[in-house]
N, C-alpha and C positions, 0 to 999 in steps of 0.2 A: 348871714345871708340877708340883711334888713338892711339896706342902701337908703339915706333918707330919701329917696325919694320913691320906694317902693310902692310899686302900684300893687291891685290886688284885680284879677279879673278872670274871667270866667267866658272864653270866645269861640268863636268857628274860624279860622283861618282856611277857609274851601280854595282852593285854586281858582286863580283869577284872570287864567289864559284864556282869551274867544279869539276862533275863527271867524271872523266876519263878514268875509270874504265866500261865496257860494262854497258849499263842499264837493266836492268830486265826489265818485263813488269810492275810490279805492281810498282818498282822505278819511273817510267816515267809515270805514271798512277799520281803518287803523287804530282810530281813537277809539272804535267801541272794542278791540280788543286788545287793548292796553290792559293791564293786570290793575283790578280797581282794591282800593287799602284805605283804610280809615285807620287812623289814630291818635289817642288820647294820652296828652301830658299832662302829668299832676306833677307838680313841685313849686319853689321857690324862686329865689333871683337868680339861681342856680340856671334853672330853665328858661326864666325870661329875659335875662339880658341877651343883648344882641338877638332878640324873637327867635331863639335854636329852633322851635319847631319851624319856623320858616326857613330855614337852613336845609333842614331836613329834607322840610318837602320838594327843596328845589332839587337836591340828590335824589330824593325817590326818582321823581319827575324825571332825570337824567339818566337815570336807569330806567325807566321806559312803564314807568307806574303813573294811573290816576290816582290823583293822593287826594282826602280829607285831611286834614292835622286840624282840631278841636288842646282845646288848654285852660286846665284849672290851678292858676297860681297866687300865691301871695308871700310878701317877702319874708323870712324869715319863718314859714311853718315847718312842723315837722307833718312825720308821717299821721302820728297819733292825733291831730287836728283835722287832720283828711279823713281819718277812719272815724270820726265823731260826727254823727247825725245833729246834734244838737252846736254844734258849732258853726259861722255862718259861711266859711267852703267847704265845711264837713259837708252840708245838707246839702252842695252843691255837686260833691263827691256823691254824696248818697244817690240824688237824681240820676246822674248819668251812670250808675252802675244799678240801677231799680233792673229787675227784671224784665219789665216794659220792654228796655233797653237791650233785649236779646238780638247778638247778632247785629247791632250797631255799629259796633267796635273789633276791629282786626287784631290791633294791640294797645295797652294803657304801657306808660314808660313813667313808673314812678323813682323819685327824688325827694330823696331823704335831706333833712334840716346837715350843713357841712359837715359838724361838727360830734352830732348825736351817735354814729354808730363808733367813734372811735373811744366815746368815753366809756370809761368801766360803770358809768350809775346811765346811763343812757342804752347800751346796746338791747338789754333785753325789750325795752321799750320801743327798741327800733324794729325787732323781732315780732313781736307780740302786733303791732300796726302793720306790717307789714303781710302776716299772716293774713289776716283778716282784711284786706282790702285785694290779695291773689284770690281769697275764696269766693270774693264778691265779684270780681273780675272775670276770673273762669265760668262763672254760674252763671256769666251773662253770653258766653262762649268766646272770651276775648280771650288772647297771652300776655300774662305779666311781663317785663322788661323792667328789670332791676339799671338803673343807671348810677353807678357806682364816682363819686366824685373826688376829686384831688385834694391835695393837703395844701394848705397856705404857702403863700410863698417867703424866699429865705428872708428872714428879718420881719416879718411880723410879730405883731405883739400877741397876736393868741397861741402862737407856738410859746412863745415865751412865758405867758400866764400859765399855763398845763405842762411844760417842760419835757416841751417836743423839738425833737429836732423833724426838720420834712418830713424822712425817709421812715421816721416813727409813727407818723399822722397818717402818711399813704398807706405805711402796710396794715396798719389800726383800719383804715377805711374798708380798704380791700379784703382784709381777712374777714370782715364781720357781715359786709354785703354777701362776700362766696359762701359763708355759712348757713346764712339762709336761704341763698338760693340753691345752694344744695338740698338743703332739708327740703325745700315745697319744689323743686324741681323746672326753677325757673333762672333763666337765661340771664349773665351779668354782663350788662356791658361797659368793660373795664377803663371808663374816661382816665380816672386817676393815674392810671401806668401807663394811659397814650400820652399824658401830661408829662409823665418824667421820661418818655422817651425821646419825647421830642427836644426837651430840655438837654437832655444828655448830648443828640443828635446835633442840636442848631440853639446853642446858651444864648444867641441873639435876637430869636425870634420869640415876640412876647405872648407870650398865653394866659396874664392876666391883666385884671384893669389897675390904675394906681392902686386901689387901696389894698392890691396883695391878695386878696382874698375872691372878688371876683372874675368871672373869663372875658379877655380882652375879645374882638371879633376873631382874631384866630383862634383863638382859645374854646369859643362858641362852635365853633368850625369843628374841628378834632373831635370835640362834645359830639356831634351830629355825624360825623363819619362814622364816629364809634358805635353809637348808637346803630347805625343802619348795617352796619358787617353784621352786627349782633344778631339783630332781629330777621334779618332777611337772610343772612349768609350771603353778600356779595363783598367783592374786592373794592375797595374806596379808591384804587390806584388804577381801577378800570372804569371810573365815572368823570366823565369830561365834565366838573363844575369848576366856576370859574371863582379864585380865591384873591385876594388883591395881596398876592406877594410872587415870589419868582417862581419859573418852573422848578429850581431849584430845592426853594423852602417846601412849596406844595406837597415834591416827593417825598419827605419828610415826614410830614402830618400826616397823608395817605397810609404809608408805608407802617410809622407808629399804629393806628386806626387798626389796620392789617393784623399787625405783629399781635396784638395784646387779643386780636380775639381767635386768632386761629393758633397764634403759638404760646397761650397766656405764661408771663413768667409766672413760675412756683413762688409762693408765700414761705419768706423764710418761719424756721420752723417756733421761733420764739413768740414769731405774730400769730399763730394757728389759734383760731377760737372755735369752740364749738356752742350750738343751740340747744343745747341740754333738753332735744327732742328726739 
């Protein structure tokens, strides 16, 4: 997740639509009761390529939300650097989950280091950060949102370093995000098996950037559908945003987005992990 050119920042993304124009009574009747949501992105290049939370928020937006979207990222962290106070986006992480902080935040959508929950010397470590920044999370009255990520793509060399095939990486991802969010009872939103649906779906449509490992803007796209069916419970095949590919491919991505949170595939039974909690 460290692209050299990874930046590291720490912003507000507030919505930057103005009426300028006199409001009517019934225009201003509308906007103040638009359903209003804040939310907080903690992760990597994972999150910030292609700005997903700006993605996001244009879906919120389309579904008929005043969005904040806020984002604390840098390339290549894990979780256990976010949950560290003395690290310098740990104490960035710390700020915006201080108490102070109550009721700030609707939800935090964290994103884990690609690679960490699939290895056997990394999951508990993925566990144990993860713990501890739901508890910080909740205490401030927000909901965690596990964003659960994809496995490299075929012919990469970090499959090959670890001696993984895809379909081994993905269900490593995914068995080890579900298990803890089962354990603390927080909502996963399954990107990595809207990745291999879509793959399955449409082998032509690209969902990563060259280097195999991160998301191309469609790929960002799916990221962001997935995430808001999660969180919100809506249908991403009922949100008029606009994707720069065919109506075709669209239904595609929507439709994967759809599938993996309302009809999650089952974790075949070899990948099943548990959090020995």
């Amino acid at each position: 997740d460290t692209p050299t050119d990874a930046p590291s920042e720490a912003q507000t993304d507030a919505p930057t639509e103005k009426n300028t124009e006199k409001k009517t009574e019934k225009s201003t009747a509308n906007a103040d009761t638009r359903p209003e949501l804040s939310v907080l992105f903690i992760g990597n290049s994972y999150t910030y390529y292609n700005s997903l939370w700006t993605i996001f928020r244009g879906l919120a937006s389309k579904a008929g939300y005043k969005v904040t979207v806020s984002s604390i990222t840098s390339g290549g962290y894990t979780l256990e650097k976010f949950a560290d106070p003395s690290d310098e986006h740990g104490k960035k992480v710390a700020e915006a989950l201080d108490p102070k902080n109550a009721g700030k935040y609707d939800f935090v959508v964290l994103q884990e280091q690609s690679k960490r929950p699939a290895l056997d010397g990394g999951r508990d470590r993925f566990y144990n950060a993860t713990r501890e920044l739901c508890e910080k999370i909740r205490a401030i009255g927000a909901e965690p949102i596990l964003y659960s990520t994809w496995a490299r793509k075929e012919g990469s060399e970090d499959l090959d370093a670890e001696g993984w095939s895809v379909e081994d990486m993905k269900w490593r991802l995914d068995a080890a995000y579900s298990a803890i969010g089962k354990e603390l009872g927080v909502k996963v939103a399954h990107v990595g098996l809207a990745f291999d649906e879509v793959i399955a779906s449409s082998p032509e449509t690209e969902l990563y950037d060259p280097d195999k490992t991160h998301p191309s803007a469609i790929g960002s796209y799916v990221a962001a559908a997935t995430i808001i069916a999660t969180m919100l419970e809506l249908d991403p095949r009922e949100i008029a945003y606009k994707v720069n590919v065919s109506d075709e491919v669209k239904t595609v991505l929507d439709t994967a987005a759809y599938n993996v949170t309302y009809n999650t595939p089952a974790i075949p039974e070899e990948y099943i992990t548990q959090t020995n909690k």
